[in-house]
N, C-alpha and C positions, 0 to 999 in steps of 0.2 A: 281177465283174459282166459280164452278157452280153446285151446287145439282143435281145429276143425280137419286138419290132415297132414299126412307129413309123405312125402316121396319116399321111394325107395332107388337104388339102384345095385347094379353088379359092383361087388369093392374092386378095388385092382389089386392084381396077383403083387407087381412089385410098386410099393410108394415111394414119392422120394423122404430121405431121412428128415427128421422131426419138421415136415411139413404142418402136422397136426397139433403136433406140443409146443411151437415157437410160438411166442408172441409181439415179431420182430415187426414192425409194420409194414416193411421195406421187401415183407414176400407178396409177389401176389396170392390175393387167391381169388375165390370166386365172387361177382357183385350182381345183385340184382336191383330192380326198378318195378315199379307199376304206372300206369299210366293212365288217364282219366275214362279210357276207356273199359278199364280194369283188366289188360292183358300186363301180365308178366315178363319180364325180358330177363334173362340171368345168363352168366356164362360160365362157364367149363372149360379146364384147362384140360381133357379129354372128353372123346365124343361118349354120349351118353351110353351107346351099344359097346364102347370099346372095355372089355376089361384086362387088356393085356398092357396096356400102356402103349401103345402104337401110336395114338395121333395128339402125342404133348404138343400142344399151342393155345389157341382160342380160339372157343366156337362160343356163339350165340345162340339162343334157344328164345322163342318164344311159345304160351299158353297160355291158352284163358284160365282165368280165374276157376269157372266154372267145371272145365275139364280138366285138369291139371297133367292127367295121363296121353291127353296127345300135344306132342310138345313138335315145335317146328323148327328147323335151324333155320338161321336167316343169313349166315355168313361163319369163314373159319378163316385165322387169322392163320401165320407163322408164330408170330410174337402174344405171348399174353397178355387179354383185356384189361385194361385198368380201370376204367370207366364207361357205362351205359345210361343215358338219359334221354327220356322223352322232348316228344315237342306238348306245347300245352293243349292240342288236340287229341292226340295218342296217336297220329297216324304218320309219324316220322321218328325213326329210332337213330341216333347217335352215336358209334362204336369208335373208341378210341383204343389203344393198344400202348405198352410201354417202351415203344423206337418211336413215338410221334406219330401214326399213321391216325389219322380220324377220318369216319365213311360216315354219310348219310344215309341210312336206307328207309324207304320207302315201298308199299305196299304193293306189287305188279295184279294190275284188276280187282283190287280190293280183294287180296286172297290171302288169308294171314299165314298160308305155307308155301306163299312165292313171292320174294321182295328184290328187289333192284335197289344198287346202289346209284344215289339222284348224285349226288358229288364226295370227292376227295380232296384230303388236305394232306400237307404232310411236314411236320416238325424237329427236320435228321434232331436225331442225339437226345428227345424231349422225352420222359416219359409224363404222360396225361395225369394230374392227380384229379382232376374235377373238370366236367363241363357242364353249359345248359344249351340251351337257344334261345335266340331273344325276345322277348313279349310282346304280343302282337297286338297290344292296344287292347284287349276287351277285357273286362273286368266284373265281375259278378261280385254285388257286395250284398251281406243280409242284415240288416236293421233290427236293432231292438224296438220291436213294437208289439203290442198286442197279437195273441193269433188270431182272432176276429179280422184282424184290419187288412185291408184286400193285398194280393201276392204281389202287386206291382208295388205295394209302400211299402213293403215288408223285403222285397228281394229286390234287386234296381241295378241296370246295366250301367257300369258308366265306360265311358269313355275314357283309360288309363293314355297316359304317354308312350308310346311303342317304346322301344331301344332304337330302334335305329330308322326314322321317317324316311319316307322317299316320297313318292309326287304327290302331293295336292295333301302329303299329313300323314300319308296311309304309310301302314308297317311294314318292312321288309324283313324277309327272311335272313337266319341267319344264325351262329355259336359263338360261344366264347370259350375259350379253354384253357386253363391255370399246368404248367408246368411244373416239373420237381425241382427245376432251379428259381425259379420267379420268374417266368417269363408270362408275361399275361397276350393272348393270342384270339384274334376275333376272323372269322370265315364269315365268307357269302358266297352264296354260289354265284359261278362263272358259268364261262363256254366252255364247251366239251367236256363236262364233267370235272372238269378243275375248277376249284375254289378261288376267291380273292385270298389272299391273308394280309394282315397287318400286326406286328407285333409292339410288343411295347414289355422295360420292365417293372415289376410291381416296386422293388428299391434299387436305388444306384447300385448297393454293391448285393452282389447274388447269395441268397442263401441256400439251404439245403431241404426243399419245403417236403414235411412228411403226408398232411393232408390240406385240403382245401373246401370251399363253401363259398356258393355262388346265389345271392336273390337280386330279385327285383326292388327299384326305390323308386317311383318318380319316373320313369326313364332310363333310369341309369342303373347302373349292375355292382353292388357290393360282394367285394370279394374279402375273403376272409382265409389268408393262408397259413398253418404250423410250420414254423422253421425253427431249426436249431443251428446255433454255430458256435463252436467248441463248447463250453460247459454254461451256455445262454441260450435259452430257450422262451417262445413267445409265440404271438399268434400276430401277423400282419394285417392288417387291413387299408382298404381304398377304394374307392369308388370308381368307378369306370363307366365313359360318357362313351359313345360310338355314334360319329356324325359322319357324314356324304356330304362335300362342299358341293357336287352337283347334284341334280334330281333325275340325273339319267340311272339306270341300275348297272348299265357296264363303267358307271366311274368308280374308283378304288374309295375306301371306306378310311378311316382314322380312328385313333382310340385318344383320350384322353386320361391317364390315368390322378387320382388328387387322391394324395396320401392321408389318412384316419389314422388316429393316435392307435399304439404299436401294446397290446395286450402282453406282457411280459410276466412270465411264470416262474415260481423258486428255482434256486439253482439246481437243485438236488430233484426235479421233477422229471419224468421221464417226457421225452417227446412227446405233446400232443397226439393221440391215435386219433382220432377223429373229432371233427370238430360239423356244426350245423347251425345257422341259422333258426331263429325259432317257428319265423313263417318264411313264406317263399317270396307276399308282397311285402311291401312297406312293414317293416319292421326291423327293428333296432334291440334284438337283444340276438346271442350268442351262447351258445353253448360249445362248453371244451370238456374231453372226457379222456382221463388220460390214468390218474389213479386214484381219481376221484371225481364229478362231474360237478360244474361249475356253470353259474350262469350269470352271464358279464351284460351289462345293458349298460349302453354309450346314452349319456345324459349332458347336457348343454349348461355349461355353469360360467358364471357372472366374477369377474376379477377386478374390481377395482384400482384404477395405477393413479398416482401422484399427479397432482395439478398441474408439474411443470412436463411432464410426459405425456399427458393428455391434445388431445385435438379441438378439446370441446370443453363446454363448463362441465367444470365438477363440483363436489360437494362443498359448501360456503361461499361459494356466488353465485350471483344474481342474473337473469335476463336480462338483455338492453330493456326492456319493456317492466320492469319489476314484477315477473313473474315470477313462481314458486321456484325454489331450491330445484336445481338435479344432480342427480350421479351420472358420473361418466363413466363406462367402463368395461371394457374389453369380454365380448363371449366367445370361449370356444368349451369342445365338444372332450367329452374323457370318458373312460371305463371304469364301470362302477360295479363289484362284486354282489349280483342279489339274493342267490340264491348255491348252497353246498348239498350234493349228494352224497355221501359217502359209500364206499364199495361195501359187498359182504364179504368178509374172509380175506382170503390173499387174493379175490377174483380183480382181474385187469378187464379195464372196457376195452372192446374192440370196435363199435360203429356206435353213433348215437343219428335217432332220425326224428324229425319235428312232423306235427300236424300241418296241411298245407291250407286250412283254414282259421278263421279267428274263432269260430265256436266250436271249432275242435282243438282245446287247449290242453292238447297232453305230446308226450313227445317219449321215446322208448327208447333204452338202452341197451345195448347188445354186451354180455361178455361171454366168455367162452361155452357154457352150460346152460345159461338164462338169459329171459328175456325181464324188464323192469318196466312197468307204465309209469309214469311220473305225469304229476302238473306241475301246473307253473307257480300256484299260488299255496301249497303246501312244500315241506324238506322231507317229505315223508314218499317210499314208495307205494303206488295206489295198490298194483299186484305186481309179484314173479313169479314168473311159472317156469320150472325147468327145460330144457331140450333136450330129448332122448332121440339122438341122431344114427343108434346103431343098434337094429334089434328093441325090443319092448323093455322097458325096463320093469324094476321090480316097486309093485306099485302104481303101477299103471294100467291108465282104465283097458279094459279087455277091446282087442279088435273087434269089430262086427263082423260076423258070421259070412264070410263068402265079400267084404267089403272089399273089392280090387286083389292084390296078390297081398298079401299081410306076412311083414318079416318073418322065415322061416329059416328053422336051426339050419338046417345044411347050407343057406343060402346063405345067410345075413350073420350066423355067431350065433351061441347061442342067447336064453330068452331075457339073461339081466346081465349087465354089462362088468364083466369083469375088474379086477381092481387093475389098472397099469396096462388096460387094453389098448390097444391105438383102435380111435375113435375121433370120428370127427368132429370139429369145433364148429360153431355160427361165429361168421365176421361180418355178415353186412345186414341189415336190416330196413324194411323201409314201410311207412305207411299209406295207405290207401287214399284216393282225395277228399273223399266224404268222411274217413276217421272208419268205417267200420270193419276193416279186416289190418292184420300187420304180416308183411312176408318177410321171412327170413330164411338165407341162402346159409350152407354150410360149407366147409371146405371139399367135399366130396358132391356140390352141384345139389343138394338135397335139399327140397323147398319145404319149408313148414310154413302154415298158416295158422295165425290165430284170430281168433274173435274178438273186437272189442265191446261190451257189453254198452246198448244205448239205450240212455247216458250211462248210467248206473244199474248194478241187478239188482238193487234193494229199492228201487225207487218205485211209487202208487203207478197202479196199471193207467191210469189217465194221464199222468204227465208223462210215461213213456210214448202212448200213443202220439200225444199233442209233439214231444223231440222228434220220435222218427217221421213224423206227417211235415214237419217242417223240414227236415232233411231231405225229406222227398220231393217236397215241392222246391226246392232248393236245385237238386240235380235238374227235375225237368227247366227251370228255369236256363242255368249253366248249361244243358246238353250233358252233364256228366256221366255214367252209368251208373245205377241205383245197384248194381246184381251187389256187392260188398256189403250195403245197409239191410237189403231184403234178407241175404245169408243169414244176417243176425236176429233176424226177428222171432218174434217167440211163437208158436204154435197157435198160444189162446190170446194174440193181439191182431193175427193177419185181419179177420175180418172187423173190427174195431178199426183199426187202420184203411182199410179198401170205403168204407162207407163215412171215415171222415174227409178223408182225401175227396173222395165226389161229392158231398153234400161242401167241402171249401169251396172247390174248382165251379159249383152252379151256384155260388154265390158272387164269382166274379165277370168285372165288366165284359158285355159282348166280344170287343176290340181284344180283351188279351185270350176269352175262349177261343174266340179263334183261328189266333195265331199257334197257340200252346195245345190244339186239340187232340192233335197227331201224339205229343207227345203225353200227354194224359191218358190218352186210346192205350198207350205201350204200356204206362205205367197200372193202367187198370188190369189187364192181362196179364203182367208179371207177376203183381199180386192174388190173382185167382189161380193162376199155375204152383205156387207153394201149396193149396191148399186140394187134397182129393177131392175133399166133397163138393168142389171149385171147378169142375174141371169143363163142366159142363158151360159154365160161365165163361172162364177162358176160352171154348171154341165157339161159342157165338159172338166173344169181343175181334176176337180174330177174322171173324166173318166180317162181321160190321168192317173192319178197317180195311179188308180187300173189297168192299163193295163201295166203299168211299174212296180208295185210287182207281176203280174202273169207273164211278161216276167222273172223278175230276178228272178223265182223260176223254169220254163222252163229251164233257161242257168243253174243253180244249177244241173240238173239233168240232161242235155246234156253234159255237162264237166266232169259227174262222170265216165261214160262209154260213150267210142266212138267206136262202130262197123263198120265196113264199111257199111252196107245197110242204116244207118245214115250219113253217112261220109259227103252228099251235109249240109245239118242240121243243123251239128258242123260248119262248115264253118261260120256261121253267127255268132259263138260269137267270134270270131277274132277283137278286136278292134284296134288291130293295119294295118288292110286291106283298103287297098288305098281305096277313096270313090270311085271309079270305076269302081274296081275290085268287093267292094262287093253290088255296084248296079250290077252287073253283074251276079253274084252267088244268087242273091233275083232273077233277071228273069228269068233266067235259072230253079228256081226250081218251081214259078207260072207259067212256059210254059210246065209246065210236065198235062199232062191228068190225072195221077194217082199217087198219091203220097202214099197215104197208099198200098202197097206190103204187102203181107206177113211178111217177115224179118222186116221191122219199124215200120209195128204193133207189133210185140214179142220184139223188140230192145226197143219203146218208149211206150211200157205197163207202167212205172212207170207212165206215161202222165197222163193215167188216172185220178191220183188222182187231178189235176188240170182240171175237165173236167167245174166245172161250173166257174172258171175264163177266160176259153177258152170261152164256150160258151160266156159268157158276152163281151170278146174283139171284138168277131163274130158282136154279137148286136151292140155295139159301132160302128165298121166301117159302119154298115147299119144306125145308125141314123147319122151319120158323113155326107156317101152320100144321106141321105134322105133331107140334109141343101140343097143340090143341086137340088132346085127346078126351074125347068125353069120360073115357074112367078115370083122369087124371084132371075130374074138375077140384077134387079136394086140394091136392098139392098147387093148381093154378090161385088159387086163392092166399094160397100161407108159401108163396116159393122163395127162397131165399136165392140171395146172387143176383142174377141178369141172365134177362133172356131179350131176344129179341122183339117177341111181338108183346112186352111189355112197354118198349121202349118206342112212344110216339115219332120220336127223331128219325129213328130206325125205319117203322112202317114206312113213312113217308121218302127216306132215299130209296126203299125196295121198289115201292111204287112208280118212283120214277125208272128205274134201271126196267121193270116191266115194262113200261107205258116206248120206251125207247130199242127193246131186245122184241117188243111187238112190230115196230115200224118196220124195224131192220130185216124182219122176217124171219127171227128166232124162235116164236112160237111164245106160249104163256100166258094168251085169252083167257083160259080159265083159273088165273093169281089175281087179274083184277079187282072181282069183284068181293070176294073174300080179303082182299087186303085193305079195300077200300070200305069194309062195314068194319073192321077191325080196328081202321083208324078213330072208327066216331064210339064203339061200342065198348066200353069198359066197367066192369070188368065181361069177358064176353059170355053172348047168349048161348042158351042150350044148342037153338036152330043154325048159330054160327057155327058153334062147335062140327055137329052135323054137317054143314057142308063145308068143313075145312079138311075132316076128316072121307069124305067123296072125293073131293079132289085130286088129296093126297092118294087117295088108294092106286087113283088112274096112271099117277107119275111115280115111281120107286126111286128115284132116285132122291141122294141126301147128300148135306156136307157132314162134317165132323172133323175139326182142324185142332185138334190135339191128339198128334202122333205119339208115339211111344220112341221114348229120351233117355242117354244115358249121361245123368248130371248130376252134380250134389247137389243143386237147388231143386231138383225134383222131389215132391214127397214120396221118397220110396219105405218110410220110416226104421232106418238105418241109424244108431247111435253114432255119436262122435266120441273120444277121434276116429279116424280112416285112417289105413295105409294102401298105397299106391306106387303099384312098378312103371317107370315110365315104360310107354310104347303098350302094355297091358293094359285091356279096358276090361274094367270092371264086371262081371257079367250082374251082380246082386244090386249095382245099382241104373239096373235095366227097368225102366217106367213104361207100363203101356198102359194109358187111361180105357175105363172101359167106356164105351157109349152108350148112351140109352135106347130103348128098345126104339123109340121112333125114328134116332138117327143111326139105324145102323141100315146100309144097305150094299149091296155087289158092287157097285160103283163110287164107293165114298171113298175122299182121299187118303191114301195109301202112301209106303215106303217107296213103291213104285213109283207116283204120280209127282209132275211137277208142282208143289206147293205155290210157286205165284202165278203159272201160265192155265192151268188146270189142266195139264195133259201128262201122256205119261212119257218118262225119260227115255223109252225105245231101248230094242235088245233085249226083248223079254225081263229076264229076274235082271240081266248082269248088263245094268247099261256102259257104254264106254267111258264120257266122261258125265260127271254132278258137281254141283257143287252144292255143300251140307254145310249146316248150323247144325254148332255142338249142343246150343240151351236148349234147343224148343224141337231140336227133330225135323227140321223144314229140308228139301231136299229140292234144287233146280237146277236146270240146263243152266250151261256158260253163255255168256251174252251173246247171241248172233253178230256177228262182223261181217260186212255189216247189217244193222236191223232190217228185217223185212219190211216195214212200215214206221214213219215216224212215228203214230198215234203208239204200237205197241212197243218204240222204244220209249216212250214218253213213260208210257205204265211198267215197266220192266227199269226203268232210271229211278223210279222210286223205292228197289229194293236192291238194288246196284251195290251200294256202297256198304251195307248191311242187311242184314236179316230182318224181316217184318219183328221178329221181338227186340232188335238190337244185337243180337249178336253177327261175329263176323264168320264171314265165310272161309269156309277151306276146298281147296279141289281134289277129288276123289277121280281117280283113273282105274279101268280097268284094262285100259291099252298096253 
């Protein structure tokens, strides 16, 4: 493990007493989560700006991974957080509080610094020790196979059992959530923002439960609760089925709880602190971590009973039939001790948190100072790395130079941590869904992140690449976010990695290209964006993939209506047309002199409303052949990366977005003919060169779609660790890629300019409102309400819910 940053904040003037020295479980303090989208959720028992103590309750924060310094609240209780959990998409967040209250919140326009609560529950008297939501049926498994063997038999969707079916099989929404007495509790949303609930208890008689632990099985939700009652102490378990006797969604739900043999601790052991499941699906071991860590796997064993107590034959008789001997004999199910961690020193665990895949088999333990990696299949720990929660300690690696606001004596104490200081502790900890990063919250709201090395640091540079290529195509499969595994990747494997991933991806069947292309497109681009000398790469991938939603909103609107003065047109979105035939039908209609007629102007009037992604495909092709500089035929020969007008695929959608921004009467007659000797000539000729470079001269204008970013995944080449003030943005990890001399021109886009619409946000420098991505620097208007055109909400709906690189949006006002 490897510190890749750690928060900072103002201390507070007055603390409450031994907040930071107890190790009582029964206080709260702060809990964080990440979720498959890789945003962080954690909360604070004050606001993050507050350091006078004024707003003791709970608030919720959320931040991406990537930014970590702009942090957003999503809600502030009265009462303190006990629990935060995602849903298994990341786009629903869970807030429970210790009087019972649990909110839903959800994301208002996909803006991750404006949420709305979807529904409430409420539990008088309960405090929450654990919630989840329930599994929505889809399941991503990865197969041990060869890495040769194509991604569809290697990664494979199946179809899991939801928790709770409704019509026709499909999954319904919905929580479950473990109380500090045992009451085990399941919500679905209602009307008007009120919840169903249905309660049930986990035993007849009520314990006093310290922590809790909720997976998936099958369908059904094992739960796993700490309770102690007078000097007997144990961990409960049970499974919990959640059925709807009707298939309407306004009927009330039912739980069924069926009791699992009862994990029972020495007398003389302290409370269970936390306790975890090892994976999240189908899985049957447990970990308990209290003053030593334990790991319990429930096993199915065979008992034998007496022939007169039996149902059936047993052992020494026979079949009616004279067949072979059997045993008769009773199975059930028990806890089995596999595996003992032992603490270091007098250190007490406070959180333990599992891998939530099966090939990421490690699981990390939180005490007060340090973090622990642990597997499954060793007693040994892999690494521990301290936590230095206040001020630099001594011995630690130096800040980097200008990295965000970095602890400072007057501010934060001074530079190595006193003996008997009050200092804050880590209690909650959690891992990432791909295994490549671990967040861990402190009692002063103060997030550290570490790095999990993949797999191993000591392992040959080939089998790293082959792990994290497989992890990547993993995510794209899943939908998960890759930013946590790219974090980790090493400087001298990005491009070993970007060229295995693509030579895998054009090894497989047409059918899953593509459907996976989109997301491959992303995945190529984020890989080129870690690397400088990349950057150039990255904003021609970038292009490619707005010139591929302005074509598929074109074919949208040419397949609605087919006149004949369109009829050459149509012919281009025929994908099943011999590649010959429709190289032939693309030349035939760039050797027409005139393409917009009358009748295809009035036929492709709806075009319009795509005129500034036409124009900008227009621009693309012109900085495409602006790469074809005749003194730049050495480097066209030996260029490393991707460009555009190496990439056949490429030529050919340019062509077409011309062949259709000519009809519409956007101009671009002279892109034809140079993109269309382009297509056939490789590598190209002198005299191409020549008149790509005429062309170009005639039109100045250019794309260039890597903005200048302020993120850790940027290469601004900045050592780790970092330190970081929330609400202060870093100014030293401020990235502006440079451009090359052929695409740089007065009209390429800009901070200014809307990155999906191609225009600019209006209001001169200070427009009023944007919405911004933190990863990549993209910058756009808020959705029109409503859309001016359907065609341009169609193409503006494909960047709606996130950011062309995947990251989410925030809204920036200057009203």
């Amino acid at each position: 493990m490897e510190l890749i940053y750690s928060m900072r904040r103002k201390p507070l003037k007055c603390e409450p007493p031994h907040f930071d020295g107890t190790t009582d479980p029964e206080v709260v303090r702060p809990v964080c989560t990440i979720s498959t989208c890789n945003i962080i959720a954690f909360s604070s028992l004050t606001e993050l700006t507050d350091s006078d103590g004024e707003t003791w309750g709970g608030h919720v924060y959320v931040c991406d991974l990537d930014t970590p310094w702009d942090s957003h609240k999503v809600t502030s209780t009265v009462h303190p957080v006990s629990s935060l959990e995602w849903d298994g998409e990341g786009k629903k967040l869970l807030v429970a509080t210790t009087v019972g209250e649990v909110s839903v919140y959800g994301q208002k326009e996909f803006l991750l610094n404006e949420w709305t609560c979807l529904y409430t529950a409420n539990f008088p008297g309960e405090c929450i020790k654990k919630a989840a939501f329930f599994h929505n049926g889809r399941k991503v498994v990865a197969l041990e196979k060869k890495p040769d063997a194509p991604i569809c038999d290697r990664i494979q969707l199946l179809r899991a059992t939801p928790t709770l079916k409704g019509f026709g099989g499909g999954a319904c929404e919905g929580a479950c959530v473990v109380t500090g007495t045992g009451l085990v509790g399941a919500l679905t949303p209602g009307e008007g923002g009120r919840a169903h609930i249905v309660t049930d208890c986990l035993r007849a008689v009520r314990s006093h439960i310290a922590t809790a632990s909720i997976a998936h099985k099958n369908g059904n939700l094992l739960i796993a609760a700490g309770w102690r009652r007078g000097s007997k102490r144990g961990v409960h378990c049970a499974v919990c089925s959640v059925i709807r006797p009707n298939s309407t969604r306004s009927a009330p739900v039912s739980i069924q709880l069926q009791p699992l043999p009862t994990v029972y601790l020495l007398d003389d052991d302290v409370t269970p602190i936390s306790i975890s499941w090892w994976l999240r699906d189908d899985i049957d071991s447990l970990l308990i971590a209290s003053t030593n860590l334990t790991l319990w796997k429930m096993t199915e064993q065979a008992y034998p009973v007496h022939k007169l107590l039996s149902k059936g034959p047993v052992q020494g008789s026979t079949t009616p039939g004279g067949g072979p001997k059997t045993v008769d004999c009773f199975n059930t199910v028990a806890w089995q001790q596999a595996a003992v961690w032992q603490m270091e020193g007098s250190d007490c665990a406070t959180y333990v948190s599992s891998a939530r895949l099966p090939s990421v088999a490690h699981a990390v333990l939180c005490t007060p100072r340090a973090l622990h990696l642990l597997a499954r299949d060793t007693p040994h720990y892999l690494h521990s790395r301290p936590i230095i929660t206040s001020g630099v300690g001594v011995g630690a690696p130096e800040v980097a130079s200008g990295a965000g606001t970095p602890p400072k004596k007057p501010k934060y104490g001074p530079g190595s941590i006193p003996s008997g200081a009050s200092c804050a502790t880590v209690w909650c900890v959690e891992m990432s869904a791909l295994g490549g990063v671990v967040v861990a919250v402190d009692t002063h709201s103060q997030l550290h992140v570490y790095k999990l090395h993949q797999p191993a640091p000591d392992i040959p540079t080939p089998l790293s690449v082959q792990h994290v290529t497989s992890l990547l195509e993993y995510s794209m499969v899943s939908g998960y976010d890759s930013l946590d595994i790219l974090m980790t990747l090493k400087a001298n494997i990005v491009e070993a990695v970007y060229e295995r991933i693509t030579e895998s991806f054009q090894r497989q069947p047409p059918t899953f290209q593509q459907f996976y292309f989109h997301s491959w497109l992303k995945l190529r681009i984020a890989l080129c964006s870690l690397s400088a000398s990349w950057q150039s790469s990255a904003a021609a991938l970038t292009s490619l993939q707005l010139c591929y939603a302005a074509w598929a909103a074109c074919a949208g609107a040419l397949r609605d209506d087919k006149p004949d003065a369109i009829a050459p047109l149509t012919a281009l979105l025929d994908d099943h047309t011999p590649l010959p035939e429709h190289d032939k039908n693309l030349l035939a209609l760039e050797a027409k002199a005139e393409l917009s007629s009358d009748g295809a102007l009035q036929a492709l009037q709806p075009l319009q409303a795509l005129r500034r992604p036409l124009q900008r495909a227009l621009h693309t092709a012109l900085t495409a052949l602006a790469a074809l500089q005749p003194a730049n035929l050495h480097q066209l020969q030996h260029h490393n990366g991707y460009e555009l007008w190496s990439d056949p695929a490429a030529i050919t959608l340019l062509r077409k977005l011309v062949v259709v921004a000519r009809a519409c009467g956007r101009g671009g007659e002279s892109l034809s003919r140079p993109l269309a000797r382009l297509a056939v000539s490789t590598p190209p000729k002198p005299d191409l060169l020549e008149e790509c470079a005429c062309v170009c001269a005639q039109a100045p204008a250019r794309v260039w779609d890597a903005l200048p970013r302020r993120c850790l995944a940027a290469p601004h080449a900045r050592g780790w660790p970092l330190y970081f003030e929330y609400g202060v943005e870093p100014e030293s990890l401020r990235y502006v890629p440079e451009p090359p001399v052929y695409a740089q021109s007065d009209i390429a886009p800009s901070l200014d300019m809307d990155s999906i619409r191609y225009m600019y946000l209006g209001g001169g420098r200070r427009a009023a409102r944007w919405r911004r991505c933190g990863r990549c620097g993209a910058r756009a208007l808020p959705a029109a309400t409503p859309a001016k055109h359907p065609l341009q909400k169609a193409y503006d709906g494909r960047f709606l819910a996130a950011c062309r690189c995947g990251g989410k949006w925030t809204l920036v006002s200057n009203v």
